[in-house]
Structure formats: C-alpha cells, structure tokens
C-alpha positions in Angstrom: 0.0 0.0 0.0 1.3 3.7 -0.9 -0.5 7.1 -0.1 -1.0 9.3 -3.1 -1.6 13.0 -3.3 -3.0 13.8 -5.9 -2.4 18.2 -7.3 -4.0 18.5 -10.3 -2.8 22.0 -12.9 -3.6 25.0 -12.8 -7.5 26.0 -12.6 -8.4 22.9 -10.9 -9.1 21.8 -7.6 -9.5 18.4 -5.7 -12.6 17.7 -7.5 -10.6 17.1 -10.7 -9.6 13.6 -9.4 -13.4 12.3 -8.6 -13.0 9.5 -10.8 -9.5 8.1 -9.8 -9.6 8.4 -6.5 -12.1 5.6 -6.0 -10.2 3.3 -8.2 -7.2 4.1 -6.3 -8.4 3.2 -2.9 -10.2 0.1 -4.1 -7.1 -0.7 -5.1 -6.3 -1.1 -1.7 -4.0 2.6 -1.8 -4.9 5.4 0.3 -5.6 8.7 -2.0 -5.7 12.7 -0.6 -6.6 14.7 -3.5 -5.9 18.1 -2.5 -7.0 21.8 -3.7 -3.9 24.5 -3.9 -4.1 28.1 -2.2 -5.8 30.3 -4.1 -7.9 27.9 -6.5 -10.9 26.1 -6.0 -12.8 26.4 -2.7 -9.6 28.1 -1.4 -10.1 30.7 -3.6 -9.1 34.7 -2.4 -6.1 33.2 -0.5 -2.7 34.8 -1.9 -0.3 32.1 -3.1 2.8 32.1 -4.7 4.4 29.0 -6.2 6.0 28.2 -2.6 3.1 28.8 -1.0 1.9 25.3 -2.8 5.0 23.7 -2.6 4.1 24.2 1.6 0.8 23.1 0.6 1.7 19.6 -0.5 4.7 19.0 2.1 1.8 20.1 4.9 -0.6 18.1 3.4 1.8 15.0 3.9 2.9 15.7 7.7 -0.5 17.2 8.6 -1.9 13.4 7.7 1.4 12.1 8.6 1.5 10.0 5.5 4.5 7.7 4.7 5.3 5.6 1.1 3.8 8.2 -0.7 3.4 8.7 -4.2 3.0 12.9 -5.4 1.1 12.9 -8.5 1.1 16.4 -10.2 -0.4 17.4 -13.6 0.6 20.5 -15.8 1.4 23.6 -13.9 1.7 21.8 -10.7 4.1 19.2 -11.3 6.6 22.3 -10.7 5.6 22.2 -7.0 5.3 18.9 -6.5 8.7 17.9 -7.3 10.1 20.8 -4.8 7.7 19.2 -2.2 9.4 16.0 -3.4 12.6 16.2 -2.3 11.1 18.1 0.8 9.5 15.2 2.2 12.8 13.1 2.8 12.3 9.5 3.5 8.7 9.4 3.5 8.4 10.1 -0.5 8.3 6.4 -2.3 8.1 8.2 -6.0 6.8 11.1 -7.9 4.4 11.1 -10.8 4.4 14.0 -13.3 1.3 13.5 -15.4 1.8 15.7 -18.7 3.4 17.6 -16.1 6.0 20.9 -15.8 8.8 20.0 -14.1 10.6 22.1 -12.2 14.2 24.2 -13.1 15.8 25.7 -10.0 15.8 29.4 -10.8 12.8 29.0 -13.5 9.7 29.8 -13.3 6.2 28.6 -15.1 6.5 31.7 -16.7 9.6 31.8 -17.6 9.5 28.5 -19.9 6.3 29.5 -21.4 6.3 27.8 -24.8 4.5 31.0 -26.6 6.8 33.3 -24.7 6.9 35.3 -21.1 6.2 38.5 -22.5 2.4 37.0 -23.6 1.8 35.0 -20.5 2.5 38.1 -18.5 0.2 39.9 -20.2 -2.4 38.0 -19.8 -1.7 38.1 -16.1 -2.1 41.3 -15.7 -5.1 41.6 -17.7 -7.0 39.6 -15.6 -5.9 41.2 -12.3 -3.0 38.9 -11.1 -5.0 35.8 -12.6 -4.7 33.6 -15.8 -8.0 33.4 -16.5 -10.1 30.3 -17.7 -9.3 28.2 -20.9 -12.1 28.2 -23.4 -13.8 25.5 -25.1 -11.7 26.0 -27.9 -8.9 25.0 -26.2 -9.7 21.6 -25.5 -9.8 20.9 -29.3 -8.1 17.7 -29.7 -7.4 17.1 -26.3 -10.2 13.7 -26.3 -12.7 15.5 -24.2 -16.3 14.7 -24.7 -18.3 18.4 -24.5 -19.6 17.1 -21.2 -15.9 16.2 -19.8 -15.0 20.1 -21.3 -18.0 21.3 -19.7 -17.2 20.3 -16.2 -14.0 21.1 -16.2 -14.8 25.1 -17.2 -18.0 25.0 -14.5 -15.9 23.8 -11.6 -12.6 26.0 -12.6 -11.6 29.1 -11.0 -8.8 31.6 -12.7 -5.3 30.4 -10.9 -3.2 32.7 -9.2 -0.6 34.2 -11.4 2.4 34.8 -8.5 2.6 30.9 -8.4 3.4 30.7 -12.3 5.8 33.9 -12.0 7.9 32.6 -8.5 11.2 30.7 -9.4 11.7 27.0 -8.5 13.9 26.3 -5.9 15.4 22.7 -5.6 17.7 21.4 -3.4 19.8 18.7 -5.6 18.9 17.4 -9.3 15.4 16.5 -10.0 16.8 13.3 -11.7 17.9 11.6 -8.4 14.4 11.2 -7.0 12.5 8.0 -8.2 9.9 9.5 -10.9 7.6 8.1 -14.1 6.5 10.5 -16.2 2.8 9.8 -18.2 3.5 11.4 -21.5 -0.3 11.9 -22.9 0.1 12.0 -26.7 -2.4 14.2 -28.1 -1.0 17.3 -26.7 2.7 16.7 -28.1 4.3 12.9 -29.3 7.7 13.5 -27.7 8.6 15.0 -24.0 9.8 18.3 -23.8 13.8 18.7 -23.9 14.1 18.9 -20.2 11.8 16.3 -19.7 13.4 14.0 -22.1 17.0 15.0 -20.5 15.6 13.7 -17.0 14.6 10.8 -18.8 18.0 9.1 -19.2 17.9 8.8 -15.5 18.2 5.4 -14.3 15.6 7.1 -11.7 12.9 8.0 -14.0 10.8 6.1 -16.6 7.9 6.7 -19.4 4.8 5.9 -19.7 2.4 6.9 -22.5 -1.2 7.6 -22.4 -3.5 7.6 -26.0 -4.9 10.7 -24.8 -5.2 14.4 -24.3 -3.5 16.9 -21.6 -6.2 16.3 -19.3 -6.1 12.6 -18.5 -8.3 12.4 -15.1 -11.4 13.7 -17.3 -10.3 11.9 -20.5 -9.5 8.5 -19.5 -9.9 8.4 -15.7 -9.7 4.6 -15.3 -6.6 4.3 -17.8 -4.9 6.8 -15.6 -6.1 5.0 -12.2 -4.1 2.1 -13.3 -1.0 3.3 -14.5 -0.9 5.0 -11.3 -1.5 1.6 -9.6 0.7 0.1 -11.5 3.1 3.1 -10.2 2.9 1.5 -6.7 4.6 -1.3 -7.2 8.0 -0.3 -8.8 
C-alpha cells in the first residue's frame, strides 16, 4: 500500500480527481486529492508557487502519510517535485502527469512555450489571474463536451504569482524516483528537459492515447497506471 496525493494543474481543484480516487483506494492505496491556495474552494487566498510547494509538504505531515506517491499534472508538477525532495524519506516516488517539471531558478512563466512577455500579459489583464481556458482549447485534447464542460464549470482563474515565483530545488530533479505519463495528443515527444531527466536510471515513461487532461479523458486508464506506479 502507498499514499497518493494527488495536485492536479492550474484551474483545478480536488474535484478534478473524482473519478481516480475511488479506483485508487479500491485498489487497496490510500488517495488525498488536494486543492492548492488560491484555486478552488480556497479561492481569495494569496499564493505564490511556494506557498503550494508548503501546501503539499503540509498536506503529507498534517496526515502524517509515509510511502507516498505525489502525482502532479501540468502547472503543478513544478511544485510537487520541490515538495518531493522536501518530504525526505517518506516520498516512495513522484508522478508528473503531462506535467511541468521544475528548473531551479525557472519559473512557469519563464518556460512559457509562446513566450513570457504574452503569458505576462495575460496576467495582468486579468488582475494577477490567468484566466479560464475556453472550449476552444480543449480541441483535440479527447474531451467529450460534457468532460470540457465540467471542467470550465468547476474551474476558478489560478493565481498568477505561483506561475511567475522561481523553483527552488535542493539537488537534481533526476535523483528522485519519478515516471512520467507522457499523454500524446497534446505533443508525441517529451519536452527537452523532460526528455534529458529521462536518461535517468531514476525515471521512466509511460504513454497515455490521450489528451492533456487525462483524469477527465481516461480516468480509469490513468487509475491504473498510477497503480501500477505503486509497485515499482
């Protein structure tokens, strides 16, 4: 048996994870999803990115949880590998689904694939906040318009200090004991730091049929590669 917490990306809270955390405990696993500062029913709370990294290592000793697996998806796979090598001895491995990773002295911003000037425009446009995807943006992701249109009515615009605040890690991200779910509709080939963390004895692949938003898409698919997860 491991412990996952589960941090899904930017927008979304716990609620994100409904159908995978059921699978996971049935499993026989114990599963915390949990909701980030300033998203979600926590909403109006300031948060930088440390401010979540804190959220995930408190999440952990508050339930005082040992063999645990992080799980973090998009944006927030750049806090959970800080809280990763945080935890010391009670971390068993990290998942990054379709995830950031973090770069000590980067930011979310800063490795924005359109560029940081645009991101931080849209920030500031939106009063501090990147503001909601549209449907539009889900084209080709294998949503249904039902999946698309839960995620938009249970999203709340994401704080933009925790995509501007630089990572801060301790020692090389490729030491800790990491998969990486790769989901191929939203890019066939991991990103170049991705892939470079990749040739770590540490880390291995695993590839999903499916968009950037696998815990709506393909919830059970996901549920068992994470199981599967537990035992390496």
């Amino acid at each position: 048996m491991v412990n996952f917490v589960l941090v899904a990306g930017s927008w979304l809270g716990s609620w994100a994870w409904d159908e995978v955390v059921p699978e996971l405990r049935a499993a026989g696993h114990g599963a915390y999803p949990l909701t980030l500062s300033g998203v979600g029913e926590k909403r109006g709370v300031p948060a930088g990115q440390q401010t979540h990294v804190q959220d995930i290592v408190g999440e952990v000793e508050r339930l005082d949880l040992r063999d645990v697996v992080l799980v973090g998806h998009s944006y927030s796979g750049i806090p959970v590998g800080q809280a990763a090598e945080r935890i010391g001895g009670r971390l068993a491995r990290v998942v990054f689904v379709d995830a950031c990773v973090p770069t000590d002295g980067e930011s979310f911003v800063s490795r924005w694939w359109e560029g940081p000037a645009e991101l931080e425009a849209s920030i500031a446009g939106n009063n501090g906040f990147w503001a909601l995807p549209t449907a539009a943006d889900f084209v080709g992701q294998g949503l249904t318009d039902d999946q698309i249109a839960r995620f938009i009515g249970g999203a709340t615009p994401h704080p933009g200090a925790s995509l501007a605040e630089p990572a801060v890690l301790a020692r090389p991200l490729g030491e800790l004991p990491a998969t990486y779910i790769k989901c191929l509709l939203d890019g066939a080939e991991p990103s170049d730091d991705v892939a470079a963390l990749l040739t770590s004895d540490s880390w291995r692949l695993v590839e999903m049929n499916t968009g950037h938003w696998p815990m709506f898409s393909q919830p059970h698919e996901l549920a068992r590669i994470l199981v599967d997860t537990a035992g390496k």
